[in-house]
C-alpha positions in Angstrom: -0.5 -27.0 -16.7 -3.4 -28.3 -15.1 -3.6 -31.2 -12.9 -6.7 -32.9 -11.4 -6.9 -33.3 -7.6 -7.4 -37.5 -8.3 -4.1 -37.3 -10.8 -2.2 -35.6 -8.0 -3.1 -37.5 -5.6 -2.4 -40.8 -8.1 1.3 -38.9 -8.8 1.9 -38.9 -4.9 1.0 -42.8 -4.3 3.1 -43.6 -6.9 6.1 -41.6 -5.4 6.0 -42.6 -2.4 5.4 -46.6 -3.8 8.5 -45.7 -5.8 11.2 -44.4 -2.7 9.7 -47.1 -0.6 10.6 -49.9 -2.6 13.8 -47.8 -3.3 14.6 -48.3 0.5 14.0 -51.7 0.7 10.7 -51.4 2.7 7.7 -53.3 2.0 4.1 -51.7 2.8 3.8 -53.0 6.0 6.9 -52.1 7.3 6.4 -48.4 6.0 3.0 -48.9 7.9 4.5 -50.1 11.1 7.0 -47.5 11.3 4.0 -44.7 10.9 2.4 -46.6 13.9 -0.3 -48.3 12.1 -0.7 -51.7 12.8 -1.9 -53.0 8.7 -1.0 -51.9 5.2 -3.8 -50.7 4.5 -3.7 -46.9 4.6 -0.3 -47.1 2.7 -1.3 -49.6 0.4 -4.9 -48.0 -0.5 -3.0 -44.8 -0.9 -0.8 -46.0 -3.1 -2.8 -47.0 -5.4 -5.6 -44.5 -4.7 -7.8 -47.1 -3.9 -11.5 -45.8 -3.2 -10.4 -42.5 -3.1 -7.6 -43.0 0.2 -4.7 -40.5 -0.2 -1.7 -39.8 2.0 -2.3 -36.9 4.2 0.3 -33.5 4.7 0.9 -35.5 8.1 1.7 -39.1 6.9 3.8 -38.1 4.1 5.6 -35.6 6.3 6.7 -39.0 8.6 6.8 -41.0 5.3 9.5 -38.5 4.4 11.5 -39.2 7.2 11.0 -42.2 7.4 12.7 -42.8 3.8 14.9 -39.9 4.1 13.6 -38.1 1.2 13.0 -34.6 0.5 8.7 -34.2 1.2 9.0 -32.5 -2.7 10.2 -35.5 -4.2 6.3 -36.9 -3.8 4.8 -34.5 -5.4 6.7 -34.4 -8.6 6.0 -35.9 -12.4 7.3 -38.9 -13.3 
């Protein structure tokens, strides 16, 4: 199966959107916990806006944040 590098990164926003509102947390409160001081990195990434994705390093504090397993954002729907 091949997957492009825009589709993965699509897949990962979505993930993450998904175990976020799962938690209860809105975008900027995800954002404030990963010591940014707007939504916009987490909300861009999201939703892949302009090409903005989640980095190995913000999804790694994203993970603990939500206390999820890292894996679970990079799975199919």
């Amino acid at each position: 199966m091949h997957i492009t590098t825009e589709a993965f990164h699509k897949r990962i926003g979505k993930n993450v959107a998904n175990h976020r509102k799962a938690k209860g947390l809105s975008q900027l409160e995800l954002s404030l916990e990963m010591g940014y001081k707007s939504i916009s990195v987490v909300s861009g990434a999201e939703v892949h806006y302009n090409n903005i994705h989640f980095n190995i390093e913000q999804l790694l504090k994203i993970s603990q944040i939500l206390e999820v397993d890292i894996c679970e954002f990079f799975k199919p729907s």
